[in-house]
C-alpha positions as CSV (number, residue, x, y, z in Angstrom):
1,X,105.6,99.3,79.4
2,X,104.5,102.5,81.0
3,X,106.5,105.2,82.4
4,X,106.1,107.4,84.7
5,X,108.1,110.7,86.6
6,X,108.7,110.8,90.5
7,X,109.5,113.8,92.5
8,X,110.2,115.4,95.8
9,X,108.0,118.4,95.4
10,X,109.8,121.0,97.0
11,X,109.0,125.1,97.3
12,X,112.5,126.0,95.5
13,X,111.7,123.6,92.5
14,X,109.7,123.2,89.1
15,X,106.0,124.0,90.3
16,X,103.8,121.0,90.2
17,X,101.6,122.0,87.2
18,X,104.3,123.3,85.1
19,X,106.0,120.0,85.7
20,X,102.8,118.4,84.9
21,X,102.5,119.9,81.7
22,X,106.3,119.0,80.5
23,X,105.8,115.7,82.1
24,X,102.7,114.8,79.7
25,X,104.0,116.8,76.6
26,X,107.2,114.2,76.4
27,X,104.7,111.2,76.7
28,X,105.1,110.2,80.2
29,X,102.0,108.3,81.6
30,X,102.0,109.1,85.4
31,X,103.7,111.5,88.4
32,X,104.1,110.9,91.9
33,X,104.9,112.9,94.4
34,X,106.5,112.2,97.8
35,X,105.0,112.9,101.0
36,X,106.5,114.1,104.6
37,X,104.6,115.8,107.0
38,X,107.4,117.4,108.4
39,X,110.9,116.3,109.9
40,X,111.7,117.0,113.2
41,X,114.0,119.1,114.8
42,X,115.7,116.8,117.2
43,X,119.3,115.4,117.6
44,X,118.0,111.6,117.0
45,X,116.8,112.6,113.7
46,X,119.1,114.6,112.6
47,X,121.6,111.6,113.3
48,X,119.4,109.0,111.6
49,X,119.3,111.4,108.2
50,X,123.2,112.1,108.5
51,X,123.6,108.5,108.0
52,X,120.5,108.0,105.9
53,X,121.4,110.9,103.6
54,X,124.2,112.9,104.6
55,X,122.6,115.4,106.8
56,X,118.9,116.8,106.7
57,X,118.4,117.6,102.8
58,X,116.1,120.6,101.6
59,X,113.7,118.8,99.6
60,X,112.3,116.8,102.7
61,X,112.1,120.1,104.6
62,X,110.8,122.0,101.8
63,X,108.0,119.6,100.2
64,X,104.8,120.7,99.2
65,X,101.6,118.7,100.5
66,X,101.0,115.9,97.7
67,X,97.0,116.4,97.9
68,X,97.4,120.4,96.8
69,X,100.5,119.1,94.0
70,X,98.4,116.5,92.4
71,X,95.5,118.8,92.0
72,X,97.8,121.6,90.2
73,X,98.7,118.9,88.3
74,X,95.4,117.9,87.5
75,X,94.3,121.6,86.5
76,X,96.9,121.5,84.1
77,X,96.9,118.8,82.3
78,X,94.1,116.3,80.6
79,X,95.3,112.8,80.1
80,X,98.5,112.4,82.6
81,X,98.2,109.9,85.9
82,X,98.6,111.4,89.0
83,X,100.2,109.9,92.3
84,X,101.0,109.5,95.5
85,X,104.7,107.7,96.0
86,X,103.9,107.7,98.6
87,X,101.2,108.0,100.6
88,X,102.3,107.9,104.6
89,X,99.5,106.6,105.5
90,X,100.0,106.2,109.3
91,X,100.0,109.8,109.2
92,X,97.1,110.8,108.4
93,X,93.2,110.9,109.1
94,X,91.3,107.9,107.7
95,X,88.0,109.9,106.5
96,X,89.9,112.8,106.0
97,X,92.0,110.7,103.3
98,X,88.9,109.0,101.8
99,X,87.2,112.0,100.8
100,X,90.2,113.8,100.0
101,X,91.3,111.0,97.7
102,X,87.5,110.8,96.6
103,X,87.4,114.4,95.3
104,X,90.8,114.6,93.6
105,X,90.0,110.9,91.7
106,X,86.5,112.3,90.7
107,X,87.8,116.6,89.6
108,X,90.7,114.5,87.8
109,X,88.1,112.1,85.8
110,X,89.8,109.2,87.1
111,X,93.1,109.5,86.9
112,X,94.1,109.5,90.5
113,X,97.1,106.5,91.3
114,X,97.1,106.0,95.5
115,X,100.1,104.6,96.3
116,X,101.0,103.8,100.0
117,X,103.8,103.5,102.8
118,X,104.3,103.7,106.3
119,X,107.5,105.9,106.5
120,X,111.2,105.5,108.2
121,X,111.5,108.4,110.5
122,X,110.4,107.1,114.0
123,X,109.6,110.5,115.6
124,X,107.9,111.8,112.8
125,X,105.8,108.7,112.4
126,X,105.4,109.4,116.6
127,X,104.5,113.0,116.2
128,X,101.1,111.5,115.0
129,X,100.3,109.4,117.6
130,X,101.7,106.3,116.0
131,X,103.8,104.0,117.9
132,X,106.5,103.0,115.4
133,X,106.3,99.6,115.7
134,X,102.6,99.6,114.8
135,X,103.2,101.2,111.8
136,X,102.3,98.3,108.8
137,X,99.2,97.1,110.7
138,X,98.1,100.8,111.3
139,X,98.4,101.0,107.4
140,X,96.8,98.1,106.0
141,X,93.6,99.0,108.8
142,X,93.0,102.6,107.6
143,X,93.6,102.1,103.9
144,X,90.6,99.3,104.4
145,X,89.3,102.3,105.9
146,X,89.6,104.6,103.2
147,X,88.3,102.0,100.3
148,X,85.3,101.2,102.6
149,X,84.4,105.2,102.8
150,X,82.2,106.8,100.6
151,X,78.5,108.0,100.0
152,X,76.3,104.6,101.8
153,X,73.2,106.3,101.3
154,X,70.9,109.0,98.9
155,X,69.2,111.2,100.3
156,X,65.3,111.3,100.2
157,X,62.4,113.9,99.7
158,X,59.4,114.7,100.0
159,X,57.3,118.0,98.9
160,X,57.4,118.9,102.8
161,X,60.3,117.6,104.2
162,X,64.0,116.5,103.2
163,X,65.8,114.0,105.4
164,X,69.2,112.4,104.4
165,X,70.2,109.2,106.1
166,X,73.9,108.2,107.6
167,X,76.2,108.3,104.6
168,X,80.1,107.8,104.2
169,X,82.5,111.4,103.1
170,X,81.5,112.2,99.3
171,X,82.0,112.3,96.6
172,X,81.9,108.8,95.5
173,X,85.3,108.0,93.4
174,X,84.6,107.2,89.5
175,X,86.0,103.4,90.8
176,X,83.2,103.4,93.3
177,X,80.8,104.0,90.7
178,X,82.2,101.5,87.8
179,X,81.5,99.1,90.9
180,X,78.0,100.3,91.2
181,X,77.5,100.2,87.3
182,X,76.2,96.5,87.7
183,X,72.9,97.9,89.3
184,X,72.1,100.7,86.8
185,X,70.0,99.6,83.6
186,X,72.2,101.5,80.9
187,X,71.1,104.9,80.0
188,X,69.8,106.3,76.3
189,X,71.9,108.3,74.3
190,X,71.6,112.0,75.2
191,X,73.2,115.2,74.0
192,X,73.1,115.7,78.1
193,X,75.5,112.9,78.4
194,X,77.5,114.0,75.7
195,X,80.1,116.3,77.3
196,X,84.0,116.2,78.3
197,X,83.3,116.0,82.1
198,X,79.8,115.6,83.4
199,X,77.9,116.9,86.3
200,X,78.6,114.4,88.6
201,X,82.3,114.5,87.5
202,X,82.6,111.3,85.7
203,X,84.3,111.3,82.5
204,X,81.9,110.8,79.1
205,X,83.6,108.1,76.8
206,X,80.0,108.9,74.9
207,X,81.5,112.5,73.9
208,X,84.1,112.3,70.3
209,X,85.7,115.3,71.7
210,X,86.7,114.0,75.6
211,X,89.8,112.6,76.3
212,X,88.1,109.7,77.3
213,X,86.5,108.6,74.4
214,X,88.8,106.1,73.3
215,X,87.2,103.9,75.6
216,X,88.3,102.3,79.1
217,X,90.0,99.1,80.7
218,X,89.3,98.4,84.4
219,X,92.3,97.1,86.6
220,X,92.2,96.2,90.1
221,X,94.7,98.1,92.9
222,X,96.6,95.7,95.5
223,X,93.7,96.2,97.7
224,X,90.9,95.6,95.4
225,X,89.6,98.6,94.0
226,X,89.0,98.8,90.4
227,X,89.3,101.8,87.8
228,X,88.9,102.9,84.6
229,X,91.8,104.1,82.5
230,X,91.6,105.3,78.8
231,X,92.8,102.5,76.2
232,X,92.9,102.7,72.9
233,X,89.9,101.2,70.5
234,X,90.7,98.6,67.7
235,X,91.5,100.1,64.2
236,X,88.8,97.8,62.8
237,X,85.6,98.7,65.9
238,X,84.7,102.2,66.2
239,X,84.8,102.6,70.7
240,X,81.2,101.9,72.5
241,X,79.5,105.5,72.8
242,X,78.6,104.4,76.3
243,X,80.2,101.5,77.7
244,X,78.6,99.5,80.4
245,X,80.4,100.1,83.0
246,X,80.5,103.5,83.1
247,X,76.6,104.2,82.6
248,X,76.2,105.0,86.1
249,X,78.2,108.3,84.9
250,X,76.2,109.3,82.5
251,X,72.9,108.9,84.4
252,X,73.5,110.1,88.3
253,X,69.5,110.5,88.7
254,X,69.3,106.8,88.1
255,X,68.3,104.8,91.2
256,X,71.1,102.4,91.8
């Protein structure tokens, strides 16, 4: 069993990348942090958290955006999960999301945990141009649209001219590239490829010294994404120096 911290991450508390660093210190596999975009100032509200909560508490009020926490977080620390719990995804921009998501999953060498919701606070969820009601089905559309996002297309050159055809919001997410992996014939061994994070942002099981390097296990997300996550090798098998799935890492000028 793994365990993981959750917090509201509020202005007045721990900041998030000192709370990253205790939080991995002491063991901890993952933290999440909440997300509100704002609560607003009307009498309805205010009477739906008086009997949700007691009255409009600080740390909804006073919560930092879960994009900028997580990558704080991420700065700080090497091996620790990072989270949204959750995500409201009704409330926010579809592409936006993807590439945001995209970028933090690919500076955090894969450690990115998206976790989703719709929220509870009717005019807040209406403040974005959500009718209430519509909330779950609103959801479940754009998170398809997020995990369909991403690069489509490379862009091609010629000694004369550069052109770049219609492409998703980059950077592609590690998953997005385990997925490709399939494709790529797997890449010689390289002092290039050798390095805690490489160019492309992919972490380098190849490398002893990366925190990677014990090797990988893919799992697949309730909406069918996979991963990679470090694992620990057998006792008895020293770890593959570049594991099949992740070659597409290693070699970003491959074709594929």
């Amino acid at each position: 069993m793994k365990l993981g911290i959750a917090i509201f991450p509020a202005d007045y508390a721990i900041r998030p990348d000192e709370l990253a660093r205790a939080v991995e210190e002491r063991g901890f596999e993952s933290l999440f942090f909440t997300d509100h975009t704002h609560i607003p100032a009307t009498p309805a509200t205010r009477e739906l958290m008086d009997q949700a909560h007691g009255g409009v508490q600080p740390h909804f009020t006073h919560n930092h955006d879960p994009f900028v926490a997580m990558t704080y977080a991420a700065a700080a620390t090497q091996t620790l999960r990072l989270g949204t719990g959750v995500l409201l995804v009704p409330q926010r921009e579809p592409i936006a999301t993807a590439k945001a998501l995209a970028s933090l999953d690919v500076l955090s060498n894969g450690r990115l945990l998206f976790g989703v919701g719709v929220g509870w606070i009717p005019e807040e969820i209406a403040n974005h141009s959500i009718e209430p009601p519509t909330r779950w089905a609103v959801m479940d559309e754009r998170v398809q649209r997020s995990a369909r996002s991403g690069p489509r297309t490379r862009p091609s050159s010629t000694a004369a001219t550069s052109t770049s055809t219609p492409s998703g919001p980059g950077p592609s997410p590690c998953s997005a590239r385990t997925r490709r992996s399939s494709s790529v014939a797997p890449a010689k061994a390289s002092s290039a490829a050798c390095s805690p994070t490489a160019t492309n942002g992919c972490p380098t099981p190849a490398c002893p010294s990366s925190n990677s390097a014990r090797g990988s296990r893919r799992f697949r997300t309730p909406h069918g994404t996979e991963a990679a996550t470090p694992t620990s090798p057998s006792p008895s098998k020293a770890p593959n120096p570049t594991p099949a799935h992740l070659t597409s890492c290693a070699t970003s000028a491959s074709p594929g």
